[in-house]
N, CA, C and O of each residue as an XYZ file, in Angstrom:
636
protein
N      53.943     -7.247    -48.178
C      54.839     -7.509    -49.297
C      56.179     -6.821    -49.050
O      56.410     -5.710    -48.572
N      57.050     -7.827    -49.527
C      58.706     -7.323    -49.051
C      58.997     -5.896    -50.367
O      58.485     -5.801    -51.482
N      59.842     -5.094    -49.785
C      60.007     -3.867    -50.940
C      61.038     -4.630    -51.448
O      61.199     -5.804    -51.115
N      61.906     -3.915    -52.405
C      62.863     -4.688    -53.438
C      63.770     -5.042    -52.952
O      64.066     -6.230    -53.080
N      64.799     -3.958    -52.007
C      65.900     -4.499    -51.243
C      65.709     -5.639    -50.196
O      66.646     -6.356    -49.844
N      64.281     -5.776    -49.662
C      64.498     -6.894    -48.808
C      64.118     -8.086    -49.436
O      63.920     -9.111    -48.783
N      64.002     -8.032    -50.649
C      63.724     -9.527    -51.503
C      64.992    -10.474    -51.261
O      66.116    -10.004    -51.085
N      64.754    -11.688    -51.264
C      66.018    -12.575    -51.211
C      66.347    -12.249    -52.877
O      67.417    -11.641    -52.906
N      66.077    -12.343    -53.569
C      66.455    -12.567    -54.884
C      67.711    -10.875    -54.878
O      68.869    -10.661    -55.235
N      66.643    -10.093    -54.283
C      67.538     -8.688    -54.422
C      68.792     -9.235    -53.550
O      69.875     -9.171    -54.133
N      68.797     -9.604    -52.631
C      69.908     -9.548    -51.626
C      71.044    -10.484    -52.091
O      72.258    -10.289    -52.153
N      70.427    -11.361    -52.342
C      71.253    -12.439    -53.276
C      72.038    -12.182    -54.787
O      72.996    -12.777    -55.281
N      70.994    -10.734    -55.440
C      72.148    -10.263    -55.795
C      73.084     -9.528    -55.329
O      74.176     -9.352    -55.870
N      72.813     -9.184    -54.581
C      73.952     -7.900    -53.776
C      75.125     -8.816    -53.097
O      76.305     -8.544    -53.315
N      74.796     -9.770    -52.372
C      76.070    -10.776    -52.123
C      76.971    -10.717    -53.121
O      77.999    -10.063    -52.952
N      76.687    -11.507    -54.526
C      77.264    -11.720    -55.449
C      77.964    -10.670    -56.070
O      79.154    -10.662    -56.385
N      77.109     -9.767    -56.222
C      77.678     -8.623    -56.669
C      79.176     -8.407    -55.553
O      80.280     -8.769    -55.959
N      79.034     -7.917    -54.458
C      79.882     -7.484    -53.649
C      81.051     -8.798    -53.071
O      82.063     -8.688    -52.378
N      80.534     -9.769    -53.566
C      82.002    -10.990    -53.415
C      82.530    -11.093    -54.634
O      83.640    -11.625    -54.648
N      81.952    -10.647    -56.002
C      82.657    -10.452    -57.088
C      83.523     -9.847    -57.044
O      84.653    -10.172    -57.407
N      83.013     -8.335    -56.367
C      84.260     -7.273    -56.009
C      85.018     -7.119    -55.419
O      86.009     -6.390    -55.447
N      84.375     -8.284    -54.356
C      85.941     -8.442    -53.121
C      87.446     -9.319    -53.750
O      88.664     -9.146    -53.699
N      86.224    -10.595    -54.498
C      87.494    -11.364    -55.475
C      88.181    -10.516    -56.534
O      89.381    -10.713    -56.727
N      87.585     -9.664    -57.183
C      88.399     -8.770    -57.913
C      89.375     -7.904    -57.704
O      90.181     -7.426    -58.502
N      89.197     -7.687    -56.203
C      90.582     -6.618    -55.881
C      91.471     -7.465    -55.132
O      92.575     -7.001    -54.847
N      91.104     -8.903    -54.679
C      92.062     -9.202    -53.894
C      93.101    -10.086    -55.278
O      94.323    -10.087    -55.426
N      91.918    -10.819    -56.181
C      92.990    -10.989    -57.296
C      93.990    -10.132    -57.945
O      95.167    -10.446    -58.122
N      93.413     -8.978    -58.300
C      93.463     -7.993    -59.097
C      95.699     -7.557    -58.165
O      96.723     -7.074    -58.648
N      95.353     -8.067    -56.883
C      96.663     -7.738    -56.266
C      97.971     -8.717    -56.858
O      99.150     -8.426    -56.655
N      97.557     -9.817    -57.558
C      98.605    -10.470    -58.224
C      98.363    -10.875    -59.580
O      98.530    -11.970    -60.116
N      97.838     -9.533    -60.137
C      97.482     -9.787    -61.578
C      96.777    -10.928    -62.256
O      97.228    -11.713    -63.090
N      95.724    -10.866    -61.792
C      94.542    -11.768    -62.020
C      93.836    -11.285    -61.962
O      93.811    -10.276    -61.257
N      92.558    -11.800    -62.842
C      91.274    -11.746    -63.455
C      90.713    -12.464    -62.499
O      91.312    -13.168    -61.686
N      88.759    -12.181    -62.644
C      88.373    -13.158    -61.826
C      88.000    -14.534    -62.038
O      87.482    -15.238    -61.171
N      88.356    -15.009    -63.552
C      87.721    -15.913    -64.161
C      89.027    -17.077    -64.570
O      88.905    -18.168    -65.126
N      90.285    -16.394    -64.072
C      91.945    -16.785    -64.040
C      91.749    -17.918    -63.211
O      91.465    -18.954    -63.811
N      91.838    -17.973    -61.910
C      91.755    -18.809    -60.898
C      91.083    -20.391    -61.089
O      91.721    -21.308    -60.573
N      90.348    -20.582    -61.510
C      89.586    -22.141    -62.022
C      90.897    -22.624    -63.211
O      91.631    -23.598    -63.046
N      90.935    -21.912    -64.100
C      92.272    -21.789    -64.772
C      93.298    -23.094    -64.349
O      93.454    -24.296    -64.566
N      93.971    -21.764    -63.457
C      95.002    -22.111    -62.758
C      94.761    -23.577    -62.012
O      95.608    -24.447    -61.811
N      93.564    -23.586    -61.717
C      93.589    -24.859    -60.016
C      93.369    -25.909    -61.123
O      93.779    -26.990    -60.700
N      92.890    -26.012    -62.354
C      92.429    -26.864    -63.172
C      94.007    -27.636    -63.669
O      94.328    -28.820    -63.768
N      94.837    -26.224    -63.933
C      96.569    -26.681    -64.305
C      97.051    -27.198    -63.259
O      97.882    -28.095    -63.402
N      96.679    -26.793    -61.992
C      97.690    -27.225    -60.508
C      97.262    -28.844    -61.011
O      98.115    -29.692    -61.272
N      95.772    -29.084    -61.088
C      95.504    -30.499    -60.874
C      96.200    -31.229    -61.991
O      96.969    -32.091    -61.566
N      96.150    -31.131    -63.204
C      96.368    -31.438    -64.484
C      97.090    -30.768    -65.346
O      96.418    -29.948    -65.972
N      98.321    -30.804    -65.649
C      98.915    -29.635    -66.338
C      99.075    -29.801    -67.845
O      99.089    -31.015    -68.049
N      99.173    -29.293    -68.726
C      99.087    -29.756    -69.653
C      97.578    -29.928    -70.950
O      97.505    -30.409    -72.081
N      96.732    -29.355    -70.164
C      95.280    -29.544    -70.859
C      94.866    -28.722    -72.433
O      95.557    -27.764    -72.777
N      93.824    -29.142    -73.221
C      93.889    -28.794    -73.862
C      92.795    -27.339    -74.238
O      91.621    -27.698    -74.139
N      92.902    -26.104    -74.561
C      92.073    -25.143    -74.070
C      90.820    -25.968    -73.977
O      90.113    -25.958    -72.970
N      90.465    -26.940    -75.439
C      88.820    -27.000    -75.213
C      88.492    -28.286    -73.727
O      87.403    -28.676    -73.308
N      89.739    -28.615    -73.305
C      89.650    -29.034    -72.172
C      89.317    -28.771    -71.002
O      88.640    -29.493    -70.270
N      89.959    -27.280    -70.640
C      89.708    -26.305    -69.887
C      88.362    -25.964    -70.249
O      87.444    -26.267    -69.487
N      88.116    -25.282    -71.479
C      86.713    -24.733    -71.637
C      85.316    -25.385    -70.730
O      84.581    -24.844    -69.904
N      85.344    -27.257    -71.489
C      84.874    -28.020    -71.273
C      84.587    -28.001    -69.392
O      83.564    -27.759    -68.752
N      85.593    -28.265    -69.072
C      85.539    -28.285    -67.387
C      85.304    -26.929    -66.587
O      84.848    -26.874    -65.444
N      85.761    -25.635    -67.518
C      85.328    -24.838    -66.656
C      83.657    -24.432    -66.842
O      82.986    -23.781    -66.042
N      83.131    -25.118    -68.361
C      81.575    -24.603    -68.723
C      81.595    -22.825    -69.243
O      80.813    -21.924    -68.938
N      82.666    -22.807    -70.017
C      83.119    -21.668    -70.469
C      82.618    -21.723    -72.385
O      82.560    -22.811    -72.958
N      82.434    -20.938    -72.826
C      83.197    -21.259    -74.482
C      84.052    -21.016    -74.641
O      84.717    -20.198    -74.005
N      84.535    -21.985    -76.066
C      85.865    -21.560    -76.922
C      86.404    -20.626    -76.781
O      87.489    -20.572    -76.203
N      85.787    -19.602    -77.280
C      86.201    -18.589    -77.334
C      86.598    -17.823    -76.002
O      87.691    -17.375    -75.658
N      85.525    -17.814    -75.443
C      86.202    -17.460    -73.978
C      87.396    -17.601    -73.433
O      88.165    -16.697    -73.107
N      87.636    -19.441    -73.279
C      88.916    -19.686    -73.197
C      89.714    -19.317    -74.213
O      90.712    -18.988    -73.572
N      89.932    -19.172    -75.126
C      91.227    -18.729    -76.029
C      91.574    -17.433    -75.234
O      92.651    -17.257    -74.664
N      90.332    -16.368    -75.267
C      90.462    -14.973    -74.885
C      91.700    -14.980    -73.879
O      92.835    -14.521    -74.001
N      90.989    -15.757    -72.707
C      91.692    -16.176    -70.814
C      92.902    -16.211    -71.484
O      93.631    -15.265    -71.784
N      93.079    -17.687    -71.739
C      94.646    -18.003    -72.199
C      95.325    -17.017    -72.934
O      96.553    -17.000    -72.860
N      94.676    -16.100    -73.707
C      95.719    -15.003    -74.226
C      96.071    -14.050    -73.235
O      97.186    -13.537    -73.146
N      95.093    -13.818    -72.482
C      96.039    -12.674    -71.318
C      96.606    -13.450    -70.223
O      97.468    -12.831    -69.599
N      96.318    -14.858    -69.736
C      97.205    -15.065    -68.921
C      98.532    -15.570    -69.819
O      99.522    -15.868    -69.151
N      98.611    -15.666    -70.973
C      99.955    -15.498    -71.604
C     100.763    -14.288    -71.017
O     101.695    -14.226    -70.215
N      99.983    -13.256    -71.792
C     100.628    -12.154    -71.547
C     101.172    -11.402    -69.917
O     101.936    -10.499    -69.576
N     100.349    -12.298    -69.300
C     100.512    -12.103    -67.152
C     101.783    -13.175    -67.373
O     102.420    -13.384    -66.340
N     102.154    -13.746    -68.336
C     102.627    -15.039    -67.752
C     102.900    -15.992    -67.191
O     103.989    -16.499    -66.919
N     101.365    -16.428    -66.890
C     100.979    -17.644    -66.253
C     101.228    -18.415    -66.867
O     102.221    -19.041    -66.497
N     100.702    -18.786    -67.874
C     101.048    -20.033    -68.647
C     101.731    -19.866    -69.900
O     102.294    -18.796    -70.130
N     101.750    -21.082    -70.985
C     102.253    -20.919    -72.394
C     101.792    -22.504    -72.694
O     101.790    -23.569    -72.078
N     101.412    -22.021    -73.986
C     100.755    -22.967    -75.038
C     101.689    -23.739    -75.780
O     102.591    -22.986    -76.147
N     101.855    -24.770    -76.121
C     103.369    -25.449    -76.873
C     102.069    -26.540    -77.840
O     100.920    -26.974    -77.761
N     103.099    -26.530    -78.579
C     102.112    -27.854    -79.467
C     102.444    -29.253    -78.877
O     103.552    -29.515    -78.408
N     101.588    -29.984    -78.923
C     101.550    -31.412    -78.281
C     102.392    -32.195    -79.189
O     102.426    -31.977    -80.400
N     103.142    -33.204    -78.539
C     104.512    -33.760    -79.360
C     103.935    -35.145    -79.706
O     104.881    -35.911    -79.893
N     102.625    -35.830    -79.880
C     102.475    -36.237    -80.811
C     101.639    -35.664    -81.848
O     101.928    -35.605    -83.043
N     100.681    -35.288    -81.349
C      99.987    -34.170    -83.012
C     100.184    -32.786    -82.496
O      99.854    -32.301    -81.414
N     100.762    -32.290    -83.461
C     101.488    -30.553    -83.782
C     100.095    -30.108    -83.989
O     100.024    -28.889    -83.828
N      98.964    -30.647    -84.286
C      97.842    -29.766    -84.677
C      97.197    -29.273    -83.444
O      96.483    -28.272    -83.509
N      97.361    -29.804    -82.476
C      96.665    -29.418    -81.191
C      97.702    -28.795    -79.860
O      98.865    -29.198    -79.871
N      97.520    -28.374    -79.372
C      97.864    -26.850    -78.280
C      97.482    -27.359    -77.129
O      96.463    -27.989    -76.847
N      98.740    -26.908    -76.231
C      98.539    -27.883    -74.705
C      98.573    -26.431    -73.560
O      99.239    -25.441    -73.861
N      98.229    -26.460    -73.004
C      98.366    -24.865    -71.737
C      99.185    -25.818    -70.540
O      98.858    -26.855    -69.963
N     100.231    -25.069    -70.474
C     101.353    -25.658    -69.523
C     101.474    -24.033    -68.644
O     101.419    -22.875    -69.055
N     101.605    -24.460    -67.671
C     102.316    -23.934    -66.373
C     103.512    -23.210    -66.342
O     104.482    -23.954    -66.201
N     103.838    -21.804    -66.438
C     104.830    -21.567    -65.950
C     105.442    -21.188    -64.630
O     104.810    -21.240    -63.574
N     106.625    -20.826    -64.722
C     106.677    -21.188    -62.977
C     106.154    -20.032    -62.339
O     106.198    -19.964    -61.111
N     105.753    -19.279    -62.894
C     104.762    -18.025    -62.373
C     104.058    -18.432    -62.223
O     103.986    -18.516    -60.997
N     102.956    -19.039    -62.802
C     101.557    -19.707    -62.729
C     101.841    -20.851    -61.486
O     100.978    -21.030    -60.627
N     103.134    -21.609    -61.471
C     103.243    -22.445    -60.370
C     103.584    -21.676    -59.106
O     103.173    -22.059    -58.011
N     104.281    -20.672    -59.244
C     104.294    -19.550    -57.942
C     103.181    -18.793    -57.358
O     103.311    -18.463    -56.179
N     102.373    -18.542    -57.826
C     101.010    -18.172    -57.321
C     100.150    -18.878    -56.543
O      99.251    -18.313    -55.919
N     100.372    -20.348    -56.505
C      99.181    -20.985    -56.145
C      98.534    -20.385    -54.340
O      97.494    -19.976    -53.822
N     100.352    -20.776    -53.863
C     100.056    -20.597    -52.689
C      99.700    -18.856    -52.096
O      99.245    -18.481    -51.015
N     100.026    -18.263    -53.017
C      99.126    -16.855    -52.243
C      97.916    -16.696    -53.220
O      97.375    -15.596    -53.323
N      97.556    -17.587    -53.813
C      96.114    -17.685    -54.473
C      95.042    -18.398    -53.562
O      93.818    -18.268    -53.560
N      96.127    -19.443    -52.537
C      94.897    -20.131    -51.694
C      94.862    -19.482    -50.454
O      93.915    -19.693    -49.696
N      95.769    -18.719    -50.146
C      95.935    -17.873    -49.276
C      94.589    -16.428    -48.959
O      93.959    -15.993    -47.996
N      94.683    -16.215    -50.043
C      93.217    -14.958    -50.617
C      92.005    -16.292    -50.358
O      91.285    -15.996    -49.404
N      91.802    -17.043    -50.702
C      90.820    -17.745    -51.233
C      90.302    -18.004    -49.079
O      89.197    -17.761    -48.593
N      91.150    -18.362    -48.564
C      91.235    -18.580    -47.024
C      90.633    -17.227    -46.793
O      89.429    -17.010    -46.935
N      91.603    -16.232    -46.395
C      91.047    -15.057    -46.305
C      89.621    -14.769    -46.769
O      88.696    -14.583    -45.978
N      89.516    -14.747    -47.880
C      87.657    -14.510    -48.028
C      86.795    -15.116    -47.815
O      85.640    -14.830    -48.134
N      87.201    -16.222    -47.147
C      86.485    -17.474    -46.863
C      86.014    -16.854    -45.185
O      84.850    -16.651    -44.840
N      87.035    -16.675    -44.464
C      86.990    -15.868    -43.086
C      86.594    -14.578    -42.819
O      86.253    -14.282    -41.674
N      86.588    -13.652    -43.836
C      85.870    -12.353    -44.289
C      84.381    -12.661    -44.894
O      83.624    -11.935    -44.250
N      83.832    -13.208    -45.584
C      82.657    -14.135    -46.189
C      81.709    -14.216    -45.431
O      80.616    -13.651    -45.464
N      82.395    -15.370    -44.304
C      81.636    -15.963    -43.087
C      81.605    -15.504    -42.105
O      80.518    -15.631    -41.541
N      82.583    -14.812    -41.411
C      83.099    -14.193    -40.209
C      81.570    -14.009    -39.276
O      80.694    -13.250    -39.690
N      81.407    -14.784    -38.022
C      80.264    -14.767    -37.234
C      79.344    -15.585    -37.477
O      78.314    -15.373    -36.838
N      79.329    -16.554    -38.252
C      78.694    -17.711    -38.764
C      78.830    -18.682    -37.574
O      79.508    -18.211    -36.661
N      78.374    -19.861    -37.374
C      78.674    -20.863    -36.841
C      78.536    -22.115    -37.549
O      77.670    -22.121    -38.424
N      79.228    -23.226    -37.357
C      79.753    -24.236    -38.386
C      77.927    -24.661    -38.551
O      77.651    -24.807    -39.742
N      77.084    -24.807    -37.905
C      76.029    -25.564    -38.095
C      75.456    -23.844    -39.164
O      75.493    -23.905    -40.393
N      75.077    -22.758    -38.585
C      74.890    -21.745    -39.736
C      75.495    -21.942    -41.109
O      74.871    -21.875    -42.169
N      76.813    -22.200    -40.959
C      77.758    -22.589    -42.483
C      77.274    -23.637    -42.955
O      77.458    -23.526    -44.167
N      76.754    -24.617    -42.754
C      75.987    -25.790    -43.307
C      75.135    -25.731    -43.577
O      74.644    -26.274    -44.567
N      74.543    -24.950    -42.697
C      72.859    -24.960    -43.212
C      72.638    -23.664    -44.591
O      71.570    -23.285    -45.072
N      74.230    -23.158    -45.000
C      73.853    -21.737    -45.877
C      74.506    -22.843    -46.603
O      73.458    -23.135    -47.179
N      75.159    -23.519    -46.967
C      75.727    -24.518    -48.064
C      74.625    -25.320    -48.593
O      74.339    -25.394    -49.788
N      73.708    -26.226    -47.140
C      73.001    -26.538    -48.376
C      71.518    -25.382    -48.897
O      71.426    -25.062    -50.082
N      70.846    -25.053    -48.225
C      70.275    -23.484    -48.902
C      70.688    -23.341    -50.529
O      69.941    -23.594    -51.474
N      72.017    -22.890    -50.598
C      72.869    -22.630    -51.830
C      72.849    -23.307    -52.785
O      72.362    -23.031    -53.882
N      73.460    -24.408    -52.405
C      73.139    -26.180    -53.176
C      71.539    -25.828    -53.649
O      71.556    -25.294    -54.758
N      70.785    -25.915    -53.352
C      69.182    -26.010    -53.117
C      68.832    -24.813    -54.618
O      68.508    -24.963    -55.796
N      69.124    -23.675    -53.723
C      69.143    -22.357    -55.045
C      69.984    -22.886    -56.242
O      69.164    -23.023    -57.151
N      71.078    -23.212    -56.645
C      71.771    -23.688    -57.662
C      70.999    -24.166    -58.505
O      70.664    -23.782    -59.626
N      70.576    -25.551    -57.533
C      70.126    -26.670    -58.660
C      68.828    -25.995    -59.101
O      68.718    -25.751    -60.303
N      67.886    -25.683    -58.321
C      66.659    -24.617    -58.872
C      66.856    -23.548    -60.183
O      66.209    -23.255    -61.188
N      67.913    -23.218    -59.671
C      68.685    -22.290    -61.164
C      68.754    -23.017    -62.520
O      68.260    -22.639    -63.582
N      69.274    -23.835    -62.341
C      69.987    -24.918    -63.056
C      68.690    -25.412    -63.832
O      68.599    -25.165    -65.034
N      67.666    -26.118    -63.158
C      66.886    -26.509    -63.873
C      65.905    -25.405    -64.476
O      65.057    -25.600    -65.346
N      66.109    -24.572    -64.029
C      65.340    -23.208    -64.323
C      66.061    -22.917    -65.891
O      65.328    -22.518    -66.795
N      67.048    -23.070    -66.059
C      67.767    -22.768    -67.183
C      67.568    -24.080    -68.115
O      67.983    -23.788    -69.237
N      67.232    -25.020    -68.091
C      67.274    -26.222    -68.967
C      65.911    -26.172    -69.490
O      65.654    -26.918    -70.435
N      64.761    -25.216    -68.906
C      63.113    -25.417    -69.129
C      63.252    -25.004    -70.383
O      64.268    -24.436    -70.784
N      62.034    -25.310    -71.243
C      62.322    -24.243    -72.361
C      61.708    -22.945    -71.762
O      60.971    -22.924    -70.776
N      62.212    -21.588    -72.672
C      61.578    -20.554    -72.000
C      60.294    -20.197    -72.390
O      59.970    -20.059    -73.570
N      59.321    -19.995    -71.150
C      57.779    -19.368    -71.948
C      57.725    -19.124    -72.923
O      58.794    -18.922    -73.501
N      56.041    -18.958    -73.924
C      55.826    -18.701    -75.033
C      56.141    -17.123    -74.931
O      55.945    -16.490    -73.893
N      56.568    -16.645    -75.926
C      57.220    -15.166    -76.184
C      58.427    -14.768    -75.406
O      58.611    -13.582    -75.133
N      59.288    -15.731    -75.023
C      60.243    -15.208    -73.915
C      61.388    -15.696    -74.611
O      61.335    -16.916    -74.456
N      62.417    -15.411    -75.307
C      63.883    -16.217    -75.468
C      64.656    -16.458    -74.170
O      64.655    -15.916    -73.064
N      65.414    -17.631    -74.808
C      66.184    -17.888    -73.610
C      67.385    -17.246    -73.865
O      67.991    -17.143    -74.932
N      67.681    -16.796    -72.680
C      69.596    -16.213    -72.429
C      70.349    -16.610    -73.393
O      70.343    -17.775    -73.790
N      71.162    -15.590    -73.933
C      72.482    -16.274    -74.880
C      73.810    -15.949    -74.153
O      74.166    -14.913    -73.591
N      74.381    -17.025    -74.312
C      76.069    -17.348    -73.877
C      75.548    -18.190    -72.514
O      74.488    -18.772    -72.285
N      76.988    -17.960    -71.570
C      77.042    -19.099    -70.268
C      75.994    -18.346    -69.455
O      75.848    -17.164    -69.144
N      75.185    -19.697    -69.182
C      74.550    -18.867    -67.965
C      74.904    -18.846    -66.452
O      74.207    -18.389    -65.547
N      75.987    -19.366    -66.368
C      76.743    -18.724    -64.861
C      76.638    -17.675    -64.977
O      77.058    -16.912    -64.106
């Protein structure tokens, strides 16, 4: 029997854990969050969206997104304007900060991609993509079961 650290499940958290932290300091170098970035690539594609738009596509809540959008206000990434045919609804537009970032946002994103993998080989990199794919969807449906008798299920996102 494997001890705890050599469990895949253990190790698999420790990846995560430690690429969380790598994305956090390399964001963290142009004032970003780690949860900013989907954000942003969501505005590069589409500008103009509406938070529960964003929410929606990133699989976030409401609330969540409002939170995001209030500090990348305050980073000044973006700004919220009311939509010019109904004033009742709120659009997240791009500022040119938020449009100035992209490219040293994909720049980091390269970089950890080559730090990540570094010593891999393209057929290794495929074969850990689908692996991953494989674990996901297992997750995924793991989360849709109902949970055992006496067990609640998770509250909030389960990313």
């Amino acid at each position: 029997m494997l001890t705890e650290p050599e469990t895949l499940d253990h190790l698999l958290a420790q990846v995560s854990r430690l690429h969380h932290h790598r994305a956090h300091a390399m964001f963290g170098q142009l004032k970003l969050y780690r949860g900013q970035p989907p954000v942003l690539f969501a505005l590069w594609e589409r500008d103009g969206q509406t938070s529960g738009e964003l929410a929606r596509r990133l699989d976030v809540t409401a609330a969540t997104m409002t939170r995001m959008l209030q500090r990348m206000e305050r980073s000044g990434f973006v700004a919220r304007r009311p939509d010019e045919v109904d004033q009742r609804v709120s659009r997240v537009y791009l500022t040119p900060a938020g449009r100035a970032v992209r490219s040293k946002l994909e720049a980091f994103w390269q970089r950890m991609d080559v730090e990540v993998f570094a010593g891999l080989s393209e057929r290794e990199r495929a074969t850990l993509r689908k692996l991953l794919l494989r674990v996901r969807a297992n997750l995924a449906t793991a989360i849709a079961e109902p949970p055992p008798p006496g067990r609640p299920r998770p509250r909030g996102n389960p990313r």
